[in-house]
Structure formats: C-alpha cells, structure tokens
C-alpha positions as CSV (number, residue, x, y, z in Angstrom):
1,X,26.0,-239.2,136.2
2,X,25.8,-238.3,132.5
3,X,27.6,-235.2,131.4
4,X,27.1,-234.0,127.9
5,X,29.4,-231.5,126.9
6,X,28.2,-228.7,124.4
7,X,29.8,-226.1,122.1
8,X,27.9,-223.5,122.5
9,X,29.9,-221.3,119.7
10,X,30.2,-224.4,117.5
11,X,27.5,-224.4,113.9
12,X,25.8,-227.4,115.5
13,X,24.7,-226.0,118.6
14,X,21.3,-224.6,118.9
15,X,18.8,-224.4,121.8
16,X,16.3,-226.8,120.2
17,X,19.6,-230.0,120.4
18,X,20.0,-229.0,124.3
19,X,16.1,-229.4,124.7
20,X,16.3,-232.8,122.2
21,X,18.9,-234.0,124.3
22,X,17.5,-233.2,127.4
23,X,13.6,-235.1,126.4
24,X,15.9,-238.0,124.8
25,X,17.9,-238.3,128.4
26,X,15.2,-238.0,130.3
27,X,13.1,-240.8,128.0
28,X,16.3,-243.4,128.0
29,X,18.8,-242.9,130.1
30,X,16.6,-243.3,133.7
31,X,19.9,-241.8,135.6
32,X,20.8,-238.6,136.4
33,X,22.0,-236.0,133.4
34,X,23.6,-232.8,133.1
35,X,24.4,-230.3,130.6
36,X,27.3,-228.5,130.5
37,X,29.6,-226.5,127.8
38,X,33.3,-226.0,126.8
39,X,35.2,-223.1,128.0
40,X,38.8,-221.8,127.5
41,X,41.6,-222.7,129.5
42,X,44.8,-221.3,128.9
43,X,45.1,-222.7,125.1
44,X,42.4,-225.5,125.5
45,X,39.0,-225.7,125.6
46,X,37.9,-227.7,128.1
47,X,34.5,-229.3,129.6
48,X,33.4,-227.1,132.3
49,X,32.5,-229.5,134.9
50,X,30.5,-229.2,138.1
51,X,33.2,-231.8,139.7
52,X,35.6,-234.2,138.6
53,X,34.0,-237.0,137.3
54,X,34.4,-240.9,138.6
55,X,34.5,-244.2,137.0
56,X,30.8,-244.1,137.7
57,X,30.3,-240.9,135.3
58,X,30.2,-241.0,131.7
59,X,31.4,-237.9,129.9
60,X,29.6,-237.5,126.7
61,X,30.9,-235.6,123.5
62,X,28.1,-234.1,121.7
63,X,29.0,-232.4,118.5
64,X,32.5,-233.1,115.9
65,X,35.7,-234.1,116.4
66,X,37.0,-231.6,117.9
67,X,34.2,-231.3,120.9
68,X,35.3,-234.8,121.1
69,X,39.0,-234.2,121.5
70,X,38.4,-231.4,124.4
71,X,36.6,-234.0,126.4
72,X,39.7,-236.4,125.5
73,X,42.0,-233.6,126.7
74,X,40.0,-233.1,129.9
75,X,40.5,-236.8,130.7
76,X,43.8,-237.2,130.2
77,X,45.0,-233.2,132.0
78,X,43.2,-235.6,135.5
79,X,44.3,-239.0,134.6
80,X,40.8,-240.3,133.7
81,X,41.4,-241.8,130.3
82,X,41.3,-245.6,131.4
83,X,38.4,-244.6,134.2
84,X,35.4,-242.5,133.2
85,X,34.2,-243.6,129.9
86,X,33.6,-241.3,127.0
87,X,30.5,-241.5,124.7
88,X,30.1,-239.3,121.3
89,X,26.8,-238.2,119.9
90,X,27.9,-237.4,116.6
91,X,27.1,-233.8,114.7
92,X,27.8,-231.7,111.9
93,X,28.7,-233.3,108.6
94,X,31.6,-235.5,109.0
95,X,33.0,-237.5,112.5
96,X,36.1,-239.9,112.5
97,X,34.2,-242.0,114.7
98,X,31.0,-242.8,113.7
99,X,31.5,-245.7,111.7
100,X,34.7,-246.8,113.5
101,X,32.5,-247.3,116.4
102,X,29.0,-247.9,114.6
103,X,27.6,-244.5,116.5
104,X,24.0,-242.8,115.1
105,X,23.5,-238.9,114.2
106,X,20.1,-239.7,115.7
107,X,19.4,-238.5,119.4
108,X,17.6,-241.5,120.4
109,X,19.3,-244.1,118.8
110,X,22.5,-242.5,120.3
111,X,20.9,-242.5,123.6
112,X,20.3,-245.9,123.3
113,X,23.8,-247.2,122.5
114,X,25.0,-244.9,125.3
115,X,22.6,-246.9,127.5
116,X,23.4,-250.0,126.6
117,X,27.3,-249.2,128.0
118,X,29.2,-251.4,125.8
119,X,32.9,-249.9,125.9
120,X,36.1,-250.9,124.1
121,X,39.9,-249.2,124.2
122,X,40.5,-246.7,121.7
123,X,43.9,-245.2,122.0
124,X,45.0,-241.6,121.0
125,X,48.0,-239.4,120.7
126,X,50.0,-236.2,120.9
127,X,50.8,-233.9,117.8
128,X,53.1,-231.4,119.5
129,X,51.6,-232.0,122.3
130,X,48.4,-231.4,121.6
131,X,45.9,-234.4,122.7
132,X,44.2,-236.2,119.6
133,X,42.6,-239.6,118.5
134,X,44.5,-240.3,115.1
135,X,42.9,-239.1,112.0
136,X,44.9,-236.5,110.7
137,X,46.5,-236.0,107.3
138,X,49.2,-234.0,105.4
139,X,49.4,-232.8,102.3
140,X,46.2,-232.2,99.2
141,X,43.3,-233.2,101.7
142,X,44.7,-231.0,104.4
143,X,45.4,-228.0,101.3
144,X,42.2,-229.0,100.2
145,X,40.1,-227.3,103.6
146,X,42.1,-223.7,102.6
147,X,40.5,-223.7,99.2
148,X,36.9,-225.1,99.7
149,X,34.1,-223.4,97.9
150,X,31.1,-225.3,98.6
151,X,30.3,-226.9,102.1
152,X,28.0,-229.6,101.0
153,X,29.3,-233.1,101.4
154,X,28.5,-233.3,97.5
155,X,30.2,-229.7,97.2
156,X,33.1,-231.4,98.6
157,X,33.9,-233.6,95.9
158,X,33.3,-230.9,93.4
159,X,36.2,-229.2,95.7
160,X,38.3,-232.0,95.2
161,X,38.4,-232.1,91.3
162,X,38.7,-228.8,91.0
163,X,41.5,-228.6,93.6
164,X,43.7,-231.5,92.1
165,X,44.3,-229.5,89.3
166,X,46.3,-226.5,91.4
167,X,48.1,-228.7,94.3
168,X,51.8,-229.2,93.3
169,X,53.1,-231.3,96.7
170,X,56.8,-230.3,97.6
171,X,59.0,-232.3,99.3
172,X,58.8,-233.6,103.2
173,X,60.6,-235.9,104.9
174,X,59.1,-238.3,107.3
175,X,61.2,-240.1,110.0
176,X,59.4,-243.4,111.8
177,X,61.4,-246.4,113.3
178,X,64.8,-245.0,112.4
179,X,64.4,-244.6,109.3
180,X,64.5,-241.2,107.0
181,X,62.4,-240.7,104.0
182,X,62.4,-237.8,101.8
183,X,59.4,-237.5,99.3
184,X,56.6,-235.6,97.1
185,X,53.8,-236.8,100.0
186,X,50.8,-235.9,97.7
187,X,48.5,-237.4,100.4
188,X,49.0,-238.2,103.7
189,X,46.8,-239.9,106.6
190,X,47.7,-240.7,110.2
191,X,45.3,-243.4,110.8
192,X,43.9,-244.4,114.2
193,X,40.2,-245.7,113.6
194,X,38.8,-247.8,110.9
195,X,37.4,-244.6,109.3
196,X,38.7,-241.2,107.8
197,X,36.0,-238.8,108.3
198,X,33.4,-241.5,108.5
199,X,34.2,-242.0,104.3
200,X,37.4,-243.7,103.6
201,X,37.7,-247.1,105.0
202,X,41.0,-247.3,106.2
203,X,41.6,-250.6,108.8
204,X,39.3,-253.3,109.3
205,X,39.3,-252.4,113.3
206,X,40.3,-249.9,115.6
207,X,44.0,-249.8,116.5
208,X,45.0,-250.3,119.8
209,X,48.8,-251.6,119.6
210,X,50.4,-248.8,120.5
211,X,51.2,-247.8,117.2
212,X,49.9,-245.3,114.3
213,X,49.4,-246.0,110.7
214,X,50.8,-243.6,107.8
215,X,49.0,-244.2,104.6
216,X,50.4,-242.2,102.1
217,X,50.2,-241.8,98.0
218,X,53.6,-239.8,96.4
219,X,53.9,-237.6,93.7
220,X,52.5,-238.5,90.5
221,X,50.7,-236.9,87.4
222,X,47.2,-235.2,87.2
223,X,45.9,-238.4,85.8
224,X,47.1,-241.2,87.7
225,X,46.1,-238.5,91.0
226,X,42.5,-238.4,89.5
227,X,42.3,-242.0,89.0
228,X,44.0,-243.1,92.2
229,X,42.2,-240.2,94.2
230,X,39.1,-241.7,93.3
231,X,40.2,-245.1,94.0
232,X,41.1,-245.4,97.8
233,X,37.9,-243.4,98.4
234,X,36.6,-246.8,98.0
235,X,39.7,-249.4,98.6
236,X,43.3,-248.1,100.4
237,X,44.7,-251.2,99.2
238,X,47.2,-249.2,97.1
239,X,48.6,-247.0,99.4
240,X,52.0,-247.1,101.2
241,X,51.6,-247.7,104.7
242,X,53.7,-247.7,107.8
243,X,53.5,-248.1,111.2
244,X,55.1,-246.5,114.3
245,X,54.6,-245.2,118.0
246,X,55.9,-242.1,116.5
247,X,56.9,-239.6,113.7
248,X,59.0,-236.8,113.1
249,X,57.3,-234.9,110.1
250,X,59.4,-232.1,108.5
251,X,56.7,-230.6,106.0
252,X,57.4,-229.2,102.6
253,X,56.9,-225.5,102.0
254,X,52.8,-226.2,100.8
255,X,52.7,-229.6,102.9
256,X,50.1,-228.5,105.8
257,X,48.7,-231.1,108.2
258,X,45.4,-230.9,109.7
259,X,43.6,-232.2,112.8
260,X,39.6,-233.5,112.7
261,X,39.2,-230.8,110.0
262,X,41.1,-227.7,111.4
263,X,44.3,-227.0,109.8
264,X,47.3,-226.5,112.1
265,X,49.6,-223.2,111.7
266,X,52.3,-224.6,110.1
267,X,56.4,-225.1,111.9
268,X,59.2,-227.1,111.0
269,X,58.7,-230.3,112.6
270,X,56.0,-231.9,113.6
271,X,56.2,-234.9,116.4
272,X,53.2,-237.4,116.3
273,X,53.2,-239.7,119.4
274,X,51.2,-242.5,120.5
275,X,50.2,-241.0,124.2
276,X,47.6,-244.2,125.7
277,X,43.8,-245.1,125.6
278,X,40.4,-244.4,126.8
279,X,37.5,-245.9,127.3
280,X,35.2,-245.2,124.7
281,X,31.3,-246.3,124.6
282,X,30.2,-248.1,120.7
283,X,27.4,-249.7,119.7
C-alpha cells in the first residue's frame, strides 16, 4: 500500500494535486493507493493513518520539508524508520532533498522513481528533541527568513544583498567533540544531505556515519561577506567544517537557527543529535 500524506493547510495543497496524484497513481503505480493528511497530535503533526503501516507499505511525503519531517516523526514515534520506506514528491519552491536524492517536482516522473523502489539509508536527528533530517542553519540565512520581502526564488537573492548590509552576528559558542568554541558564527549549516535547500552543494553524498557536518563562515567585513556569500553558493570549499554525533549550540542574542525553512523560537541552548536512519526511496 501507498500512502501519500497531504497538508491540507500547507500553500501547495490544492484539490487539482490530490486529483493529479490520484490519475498519476492510478496510471503507474498498479498497487493499491491511499490519500491521507496530517493532523495535530499533541505538539506534532502527524500522518493520519488508516493503520500502522508494514515493511510492505511505503509512506510517501508529498509537499516541503517539513511534510517530509512529520512523516519522519511518525516513523520513528512506532519504530518504523529502518522498515517502511519513505518516498518524497517534492513541492513548493525549495526541498533539502531533491537533488540529494535526484527526486522530480513532476508527478509522473516522481511516480516513476517511487515505482522503480530503489532505497538507500539516510539518517536524521534530534534538535531538542524535535525529529529532523539535517539541514538546518544558524545565524544570517536563518535572520534572513524574518526579513524577506520578495518570495520569488530570484526575490530571494535580492533579499540576501539587501539583508547583508543590516546583520551584525554576535557571539555563540558551539561545543562538539569536547571541545568549546566561542565565535561571531556569521553563517551556520548543519549539514546532513548533499544539498542545502536543493542550491548549495554541500557533500558529494549523503551522510550516513553517524555524524553531522557544521559548515560555518565567521565574522568578517561587508565585503569579504558579499564576496564569500556569493562564493560557497557555488563551491563550500572555504568554509570551516566539523563533524560530530552531536552539538551544544549556545546562540548569540541575534543568532537564530532554523529548521527546513521555519525558524525556531529561540532558548539558550540548543542540543543537535544524531538519532538513526530510514529508508528513503531515490532515483
């Protein structure tokens, strides 16, 4: 059984994608298909299933990120994560996953690569708890998604020069493998998948050691930050990495983090944990 999970409150949902879906399932998939939609449970929105789902089921994401990380959460609240796979039909403007798993915004071509059940182990983590595969970042990008204007993809860039002007990044301190480090983090990325936001190349494959990558840039003038900004769009190469199974993150007073585009209300420490894998269908 197919189950493809819905937002029904979410800007890419609309009756004519459930009827696409359902002509594009019916078409490829030759198996059984239903459509369900997330709901609220206590402080998570989960998957509202007809039944628990088997190895034999595939639970399929279709929407952004965060779609993506309720069905993740609803895998791992039963202890499915390594059993039913997980598929993503990519929507909206930007998804952590669709080139780090070489996934199509089109219905039929996503159809197809669901079909063709080719999986691989993708793992993900805990922020505070809270279930998510790791793209996250701290610091301009994540100040960046108070102050946007425009909600183009081009808009976005125009955000971006127009925002490096104002940010000023205060101090944090990160703490990873023992060891303390105080410092201006202008940007910030906890990196799981090859891609941030399906734009910046970030690793040449999906991580699945166990442990999270920190790229980060520090404090530096408006210049070098235009010129090095517009740099690792294209080539990371100059950023500081490190990598750990965890983090303690003690944020500055402007130093927000965010999650698959949704800032989180800001405390005084955040704890970033690698927390397993799932099975996860690619192309």
């Amino acid at each position: 059984m197919y189950y493809f999970v819905l937002n029904p409150h979410s800007g890419s949902y609309s009756r004519q994608l459930e009827e696409t879906l359902k002509q594009a399932a019916e078409k490829i998939l030759g198996q059984p298909f239903q459509i369900c939609y997330t709901h609220k449970v206590d402080d998570l929105y989960l998957p509202e299933l007809p039944a628990v789902p088997t190895a034999d089921d595939t639970l399929v994401a279709v929407g952004g990120d965060g779609t993506l990380n309720n069905c993740l959460n609803y895998l791992y609240l039963h202890k499915l994560t390594e059993k039913v796979k997980l598929a993503i039909i990519p929507r909206g403007t930007g998804n952590n996953m669709l080139k780090a798993l070489g996934l199509s915004k089109s219905i039929s071509t996503a159809m197809q690569i669901i079909k063709n059940n080719r999986t691989e182990l993708l793992q993900f983590g805990t922020i505070n708890g809270q279930r998510t595969f790791f793209n996250c970042s701290i610091g301009f990008s994540a100040y960046l998604l108070t102050q946007r204007r425009f909600k183009s993809r081009n808009g976005y860039v125009l955000d971006i020069l127009i925002n490096l002007l104002k940010y000023k990044a205060d101090q944090s301190t990160v703490i990873a493998n023992g060891e303390k480090k105080a410092k201006h983090y202008f940007h910030g990325f906890f990196i799981n998948t090859t891609h941030y936001a399906s734009v910046i190349p970030f690793l040449k494959k999906n991580a699945v050691d166990g442990k999270i990558r920190f790229f980060h840039l520090g404090k530096m003038s408006l210049l070098k930050n235009l010129a090095r900004f517009a740099g690792f769009m294209i080539n990371v190469k100059g950023l500081k990495v490190a990598a750990a199974e965890s983090y303690e993150f003690m944020p500055g007073k402007n130093a927000l983090l965010e999650i698959d585009g949704d800032v989180v209300a800001p405390v005084e420490k955040y704890l970033i944990e690698y927390a397993g894998k799932v099975k996860v269908i690619r192309k």
